[in-house]
N, C-alpha and C positions, 0 to 999 in steps of 0.2 A: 319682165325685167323691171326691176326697183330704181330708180334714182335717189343717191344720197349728194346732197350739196354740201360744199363743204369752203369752210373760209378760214383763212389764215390770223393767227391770232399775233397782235402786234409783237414785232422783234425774230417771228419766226422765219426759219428757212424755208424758200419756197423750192429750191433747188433738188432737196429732199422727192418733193412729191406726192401726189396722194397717195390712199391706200391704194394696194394693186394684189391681182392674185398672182400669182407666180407661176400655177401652171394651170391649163386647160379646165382641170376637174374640181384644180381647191374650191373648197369651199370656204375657205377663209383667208379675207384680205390681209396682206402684212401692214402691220404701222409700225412705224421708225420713231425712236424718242429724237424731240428736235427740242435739243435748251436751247431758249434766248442768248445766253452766254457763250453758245457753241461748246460748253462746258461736257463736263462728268461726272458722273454718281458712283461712288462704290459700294454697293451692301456686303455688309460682313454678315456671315452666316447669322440666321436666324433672325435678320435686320428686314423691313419693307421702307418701300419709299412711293410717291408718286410721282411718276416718270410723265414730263408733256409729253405730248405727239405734236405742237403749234398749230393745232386744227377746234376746230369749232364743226356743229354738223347738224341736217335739219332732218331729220327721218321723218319719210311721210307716217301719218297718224294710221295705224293698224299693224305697226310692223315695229320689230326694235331691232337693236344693232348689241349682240353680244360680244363681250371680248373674253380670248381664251390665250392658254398660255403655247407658248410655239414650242414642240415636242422634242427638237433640239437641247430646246435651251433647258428645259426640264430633265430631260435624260443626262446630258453632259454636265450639270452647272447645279441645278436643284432650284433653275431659276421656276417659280411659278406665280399663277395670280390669286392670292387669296380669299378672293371672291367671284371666282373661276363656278360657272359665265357670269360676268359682272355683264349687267344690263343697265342699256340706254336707252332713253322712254323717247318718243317718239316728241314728246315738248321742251325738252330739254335743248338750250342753245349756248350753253357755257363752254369753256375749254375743254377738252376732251382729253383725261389724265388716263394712266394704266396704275394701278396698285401692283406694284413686285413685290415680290416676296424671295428670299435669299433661303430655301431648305437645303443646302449644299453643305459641305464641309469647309470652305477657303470663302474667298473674299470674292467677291464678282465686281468687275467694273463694268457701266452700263456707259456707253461714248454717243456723242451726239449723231444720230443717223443709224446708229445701230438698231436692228428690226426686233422689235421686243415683246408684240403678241398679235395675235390675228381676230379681227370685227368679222362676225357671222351677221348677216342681215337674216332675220324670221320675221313671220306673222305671229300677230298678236290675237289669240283667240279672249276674249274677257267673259266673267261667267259672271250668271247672278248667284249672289249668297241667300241662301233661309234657312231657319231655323225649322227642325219636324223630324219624325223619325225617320232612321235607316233602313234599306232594305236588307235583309240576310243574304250571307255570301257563305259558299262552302268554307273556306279563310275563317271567316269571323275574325275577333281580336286578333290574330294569331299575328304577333312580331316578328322581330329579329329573328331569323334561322325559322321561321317556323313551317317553311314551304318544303324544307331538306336539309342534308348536312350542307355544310359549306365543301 
């Protein structure tokens, strides 16, 4: 088990809550947009914005915290993250935003405390880089489609 600590960035609602899983199996915790202003955002199709969560967070060093977009809201709305898994580095101690993104057809309003995407906690494996040649692979170059039809 990971602990993530987490602080309240001034003005936010504490009432809200931390992230939390919703059921038994998720693997990913909900966060709720919480403006200072108890406000709302509307993205109009094709619009993004960065939506608070009033949270701040300290992820132990070997592990990051991804956010992804909640499959509702992508299914019904075309809400998603456009830099879906956006990752949080393990020294990072700033405000904790989500990027939405509006791929839907109509307007979306996002309300304060509405659940608007889900932190994955993983391990962070880090590699070393050099430079030298490759070993051959049956693949070789081979791109796009190159393993089959689609």
């Amino acid at each position: 088990m990971v602990t993530i600590r987490f602080e309240w960035v001034e003005g936010a609602e504490q009432a809200l809550g931390l992230p939390h899983y919703a059921s038994a199996g998720a693997a990913g915790a909900d966060l709720r947009a919480n403006f200072a202003d108890r406000g709302q955002v509307a993205l109009a199709p094709g619009a993004r914005a960065l939506i608070p969560t009033g949270l701040r967070l300290a992820i132990p060093a070997g592990y990051e915290v991804q956010l992804r977009p909640r499959s509702g809201l992508a299914l019904k709305h075309g809400i998603t993250l456009p830099n879906s898994p956006g990752t949080i580095d393990s020294d990072y101690r700033g405000p904790l935003g989500v990027i939405l993104q509006n791929t839907g057809e109509a307007s979306f309003t996002v309300a304060h405390g509405d659940r608007i995407a889900q932190m994955v906690v993983a391990p962070v494996v880090r590699a070393t880089f050099e430079a030298g040649p490759l070993d051959d692979t049956d693949r070789g170059a081979g791109g796009f489609g190159s393993t089959g039809a689609a």
